[in-house]
N, C-alpha and C positions, 0 to 999 in steps of 0.2 A: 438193471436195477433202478426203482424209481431214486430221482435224486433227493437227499437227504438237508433238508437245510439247516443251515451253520446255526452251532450253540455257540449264544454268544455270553461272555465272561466278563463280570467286571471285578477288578485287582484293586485290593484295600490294602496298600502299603508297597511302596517302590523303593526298599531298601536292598539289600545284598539278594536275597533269595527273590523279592519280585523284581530284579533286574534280571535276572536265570530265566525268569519265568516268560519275560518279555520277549529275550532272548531267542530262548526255543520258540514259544509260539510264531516267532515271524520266521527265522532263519529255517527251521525246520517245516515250514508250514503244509509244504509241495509231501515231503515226506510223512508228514503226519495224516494228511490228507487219503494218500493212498492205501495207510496203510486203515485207514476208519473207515475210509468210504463217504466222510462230509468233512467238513470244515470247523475246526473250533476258530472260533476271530476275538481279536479283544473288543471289546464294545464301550469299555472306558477304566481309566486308574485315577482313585484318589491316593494324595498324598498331603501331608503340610505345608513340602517343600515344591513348589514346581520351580524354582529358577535352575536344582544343581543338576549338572551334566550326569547322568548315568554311565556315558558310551556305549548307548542302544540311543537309534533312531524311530523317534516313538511322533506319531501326529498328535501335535499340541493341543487337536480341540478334543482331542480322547482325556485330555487332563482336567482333574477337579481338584479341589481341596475340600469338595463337602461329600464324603462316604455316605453319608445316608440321603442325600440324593441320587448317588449311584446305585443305591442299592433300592431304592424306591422305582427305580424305572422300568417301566413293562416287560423292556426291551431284553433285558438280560436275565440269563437262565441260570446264573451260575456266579454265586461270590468267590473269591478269593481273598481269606482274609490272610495278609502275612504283617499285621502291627506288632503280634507280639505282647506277653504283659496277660495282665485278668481283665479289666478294662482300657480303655472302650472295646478290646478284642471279642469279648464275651457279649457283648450289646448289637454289635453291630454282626453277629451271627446268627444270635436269636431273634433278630429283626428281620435280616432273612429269609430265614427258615421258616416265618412266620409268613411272609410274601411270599412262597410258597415256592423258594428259590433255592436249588441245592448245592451247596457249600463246600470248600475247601480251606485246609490249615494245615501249619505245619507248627502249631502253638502246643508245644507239647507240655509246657507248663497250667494251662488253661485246662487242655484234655485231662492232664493227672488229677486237678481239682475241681473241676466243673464237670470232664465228660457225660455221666450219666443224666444229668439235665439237658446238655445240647445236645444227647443222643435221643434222649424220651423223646423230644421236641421236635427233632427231626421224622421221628417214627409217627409220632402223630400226624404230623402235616404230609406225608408220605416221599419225603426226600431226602435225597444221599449226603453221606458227609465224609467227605475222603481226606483222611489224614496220616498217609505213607510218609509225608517229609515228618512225620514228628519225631519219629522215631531212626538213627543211625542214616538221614541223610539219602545216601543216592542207592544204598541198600535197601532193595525189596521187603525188607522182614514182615512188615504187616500183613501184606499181600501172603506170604509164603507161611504164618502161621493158618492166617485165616482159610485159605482156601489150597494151597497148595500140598499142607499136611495135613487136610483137614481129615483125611483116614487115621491119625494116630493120637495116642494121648500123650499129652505133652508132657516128660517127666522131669525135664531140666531145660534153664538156659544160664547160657552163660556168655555175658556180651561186654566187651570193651568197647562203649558206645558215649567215649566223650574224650575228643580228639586232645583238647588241650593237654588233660591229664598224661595220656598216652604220649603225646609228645615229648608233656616234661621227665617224665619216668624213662623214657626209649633216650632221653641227652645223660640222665642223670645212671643210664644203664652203660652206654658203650662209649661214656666221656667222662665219666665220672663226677662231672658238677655236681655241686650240693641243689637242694628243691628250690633256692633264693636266686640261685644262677640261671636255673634253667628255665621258671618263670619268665624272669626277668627278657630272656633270650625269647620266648616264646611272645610275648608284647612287642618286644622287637618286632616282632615277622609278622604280627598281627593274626597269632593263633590265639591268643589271653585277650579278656577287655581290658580296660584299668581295675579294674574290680575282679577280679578272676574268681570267687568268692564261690560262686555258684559251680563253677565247674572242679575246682579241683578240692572246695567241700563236698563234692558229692552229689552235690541236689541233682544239676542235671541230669545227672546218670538215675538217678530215683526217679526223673518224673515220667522217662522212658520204660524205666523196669514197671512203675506202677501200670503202662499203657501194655504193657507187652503180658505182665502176667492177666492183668484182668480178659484179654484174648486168650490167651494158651490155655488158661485152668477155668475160664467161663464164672469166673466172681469177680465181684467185688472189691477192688483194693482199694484202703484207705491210706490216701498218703503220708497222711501223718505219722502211719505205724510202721514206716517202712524203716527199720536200722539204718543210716546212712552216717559213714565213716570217711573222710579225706584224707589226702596223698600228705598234708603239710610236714607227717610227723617222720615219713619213711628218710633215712640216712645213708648216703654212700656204703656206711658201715652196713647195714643191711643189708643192700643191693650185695654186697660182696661176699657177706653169708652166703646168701640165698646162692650163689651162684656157686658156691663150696657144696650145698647140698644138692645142685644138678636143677636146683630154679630161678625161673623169673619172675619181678614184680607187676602184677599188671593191677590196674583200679576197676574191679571186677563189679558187674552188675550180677546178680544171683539170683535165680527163681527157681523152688522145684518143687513140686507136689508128690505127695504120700497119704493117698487113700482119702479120707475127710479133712487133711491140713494141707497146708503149704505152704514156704517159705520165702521170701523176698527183703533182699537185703545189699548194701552195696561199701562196698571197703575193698582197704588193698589185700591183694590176693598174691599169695606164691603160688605160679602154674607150674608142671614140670618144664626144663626149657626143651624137652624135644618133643611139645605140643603145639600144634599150628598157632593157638592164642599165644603162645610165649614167645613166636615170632612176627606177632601184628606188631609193627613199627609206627614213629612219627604220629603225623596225627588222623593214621587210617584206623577207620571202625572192622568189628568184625563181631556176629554173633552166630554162637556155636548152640546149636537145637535139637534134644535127642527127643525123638520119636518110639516105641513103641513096636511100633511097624517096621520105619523107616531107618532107627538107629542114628546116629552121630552124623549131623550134615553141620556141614561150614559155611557161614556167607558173607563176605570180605568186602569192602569195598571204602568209600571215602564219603565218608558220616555227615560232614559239612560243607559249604563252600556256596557260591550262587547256583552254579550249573550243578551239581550232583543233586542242590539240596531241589533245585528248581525241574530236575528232570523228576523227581518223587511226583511233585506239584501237578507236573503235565500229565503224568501217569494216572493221576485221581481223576483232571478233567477228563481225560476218553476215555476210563470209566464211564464218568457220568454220560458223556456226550451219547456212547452205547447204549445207555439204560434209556434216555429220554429218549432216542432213536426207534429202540424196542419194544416202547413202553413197559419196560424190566424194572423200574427204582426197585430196590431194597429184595433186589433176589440173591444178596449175601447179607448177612446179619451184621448189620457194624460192628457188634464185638465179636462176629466168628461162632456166637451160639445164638439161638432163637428167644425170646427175652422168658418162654415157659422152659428152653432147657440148661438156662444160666442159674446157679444155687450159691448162697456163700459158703466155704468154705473155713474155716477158722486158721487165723495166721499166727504162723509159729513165734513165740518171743524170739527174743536173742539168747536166752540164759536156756533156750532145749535147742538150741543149734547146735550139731557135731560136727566136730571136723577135725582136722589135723592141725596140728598150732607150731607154728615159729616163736620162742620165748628167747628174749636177749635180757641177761640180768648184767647189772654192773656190781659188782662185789671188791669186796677189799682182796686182796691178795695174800690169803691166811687157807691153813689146812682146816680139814673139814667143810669147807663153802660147799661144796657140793655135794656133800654128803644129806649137808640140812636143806640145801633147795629140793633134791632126791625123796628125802622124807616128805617135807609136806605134798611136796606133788602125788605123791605115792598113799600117803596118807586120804588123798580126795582122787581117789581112782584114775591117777593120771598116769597112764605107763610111758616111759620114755624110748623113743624109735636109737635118737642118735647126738653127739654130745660135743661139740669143737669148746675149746680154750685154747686162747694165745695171749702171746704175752707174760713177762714177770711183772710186777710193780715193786715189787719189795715194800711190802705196805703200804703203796697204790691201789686204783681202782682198776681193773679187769673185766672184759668182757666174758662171760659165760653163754653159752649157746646152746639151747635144746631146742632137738625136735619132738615132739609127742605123735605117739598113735593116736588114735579117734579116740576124742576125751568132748563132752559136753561141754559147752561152754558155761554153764555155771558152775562148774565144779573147777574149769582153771578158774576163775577170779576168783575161788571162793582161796584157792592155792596162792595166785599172788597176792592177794590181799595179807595174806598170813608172811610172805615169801618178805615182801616188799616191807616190813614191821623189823626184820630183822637185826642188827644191830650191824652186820658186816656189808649189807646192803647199800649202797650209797647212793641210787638214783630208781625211778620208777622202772619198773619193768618193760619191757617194747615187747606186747603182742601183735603177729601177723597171723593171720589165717590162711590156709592152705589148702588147698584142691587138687585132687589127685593123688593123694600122698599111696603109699603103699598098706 
């Protein structure tokens, strides 16, 4: 074989995942090597900080603090951006890409609301943009919608693909902590930032599902429309329902498509507990992908971290290093469809979402309560599956507990709205949505 000469890589940000990234490329290099046939080598890192220790041994004159001289040099075939954020991440890509330099990121925040810009951009200048770490870490998913299933049409996902949450939910599951403890515990360990805002509101899990559906169903998602629902309000007390009805709580990312719509959405979900998602623990990812063809695949793995999120990283560059090698760029379509066989689709509100519903009502402790919660639900087409009360109060407040059959989501609020007015009523209603239900 004639030999192959080294793509070389310049690293825009040497924080947790570009020390992974450094990592692998040296330690692994012999193995990486063999298994490509040439050589990826760093060829330089900018950063802000060059004094702090990483613990990688990295050559000091590979270090910059000015990015867009690294990315301006001949020399290098290939950015790696890992800053993070809308800017400068977003600048210093399309500067690239623009030098006719094919790219990598693991900015999954940036993709959800920029990608089709830094995708067009890339399409025009005719270079790759590999962005497997954005989504679920050291799990393949991107790769394995795009090409792997690319035989089947994609009818569901369904991904626990934001470790914090899952951590605090998996302490608040088999320890019982309240969501204040188990935070709190999770900052300890340095699974939460100081600001945990993003993850266990929901967004991050939205900016992944926005990246995953716009691959799986080949449109268009706008992220703004995406229902996005946090863990803050789930209760011990519910966790202990749920597990009375045969489930668990996991903070579910949600996509499925039906004919010209489809769905994406992200809140906490009751799974049943004897579904492989109802046993992803701690703060491992796992996204669950039905096929067509293919049927129900699972793909488990550890969402975060330098090395899992860093091997994604390295997986993009020999990609690319293959395509330059080949002269192959863009013999897969960044979004998995060709830009004439991607169409939008129309996204479903929240109020024609069906599903199975968890309702915790708090009520006085008086006859008839459940007769008239029974009424209005009954009244807006809500049929009830199954029904727990405990407790006396003696003219206290009580939990009441129903499950419903598949009922529209506009039609329970339109129930608790009416539910929640009542006079024996003494607190907001607690909806959960349900998956799987029977």
């Amino acid at each position: 074989m004639t030999a192959r000469r080294p793509v070389r890589v310049g690293l825009i940000g040497f924080g947790t995942v570009g020390t992974g990234v450094v990592k692998i490329l040296t330690e692994n290099a012999d193995l990486l090597e063999r298994r490509l046939g040439g050589k990826i080598v760093l060829a330089g890192i900018a950063d802000k900080d060059l004094s702090r220790d990483r613990g990688v041994k990295v050559d000091r004159s590979l270090m910059t603090d000015d990015a867009r001289a690294l990315i301006g040099r001949p020399d290098v075939d290939a950015i790696v951006e890992l800053v993070g954020g809308h800017e400068p991440a977003k600048t210093f890509l399309l500067e690239a890409i623009a030098k006719g330099k094919h790219v990598a990121t693991a900015n999954k925040a940036l993709l959800a609301a920029s990608g089709p810009e830094i995708f067009a951009a890339a399409s025009k200048a005719g270079v790759e943009v590999g962005f497997e770490a954005s989504v679920a870490g050291g799990i393949p998913i991107i790769q394995v919608v795009k090409e792997s299933l690319v035989a089947n049409r994609i009818g569901a996902i369904y991904g626990i693909i934001n470790g914090t949450s899952n951590y605090i939910l998996s302490r608040m599951s088999h320890e019982g902590s309240t969501f204040e403890a188990a935070l709190a515990e999770a900052q300890r360990l340095g699974y939460a930032e100081a600001d945990p805002a993003l993850d266990v509101g929901g967004g991050d899990s939205a900016h992944k599902l926005a990246i995953l559906s716009a691959i799986a169903f080949g449109t268009p998602v706008d992220l703004s429309a995406v229902p996005t629902e946090g863990i803050a309000h789930v209760t011990p007390l519910d966790i202990e329902f749920a597990r009375e009805f045969g489930y668990a709580i996991k903070l579910l990312a949600i996509a499925k498509q039906e004919g010209e719509t489809f769905e994406a959405r992200v809140h906490p979900t009751m799974v049943p507990e004897t579904t492989l998602l109802a046993q992803v623990g701690d703060v491992f990812n796992a996204v669950y992908v039905v096929g067509d063809r293919v049927g129900p695949t699972l793909y488990y793995g550890r969402g975060a971290g330098s090395e899992p999120t860093g091997s994604a990283v390295v997986a993009d560059l020999a990609a690319i290093a293959r395509n330059i090698w080949t002269g192959s760029a863009g013999r897969v379509p960044v979004m998995g469809f060709t830009d004439e066989g991607r169409r939008p689709l129309r996204m479903k509100g929240m109020d024609e979402i069906v599903s199975h519903f968890y309702l915790r009502f708090t009520v006085r402790d008086e006859p008839s309560v459940l007769a008239a919660i029974a009424g209005r639900l009954g009244e807006n087409r809500i049929s009830i599956e199954s029904v727990i009360q405990k407790g006396r109060a003696a003219g206290g407040s009580v939990p009441v507990v129903i499950m419903t059959h598949a009922a529209v989501e506009r039609d329970v609020r339109t129930a608790l709205a009416e539910i929640d007015r009542l006079s024996v009523v003494s607190a907001p209603t607690v909806l959960i949505r349900v998956e799987g239900g029977s």
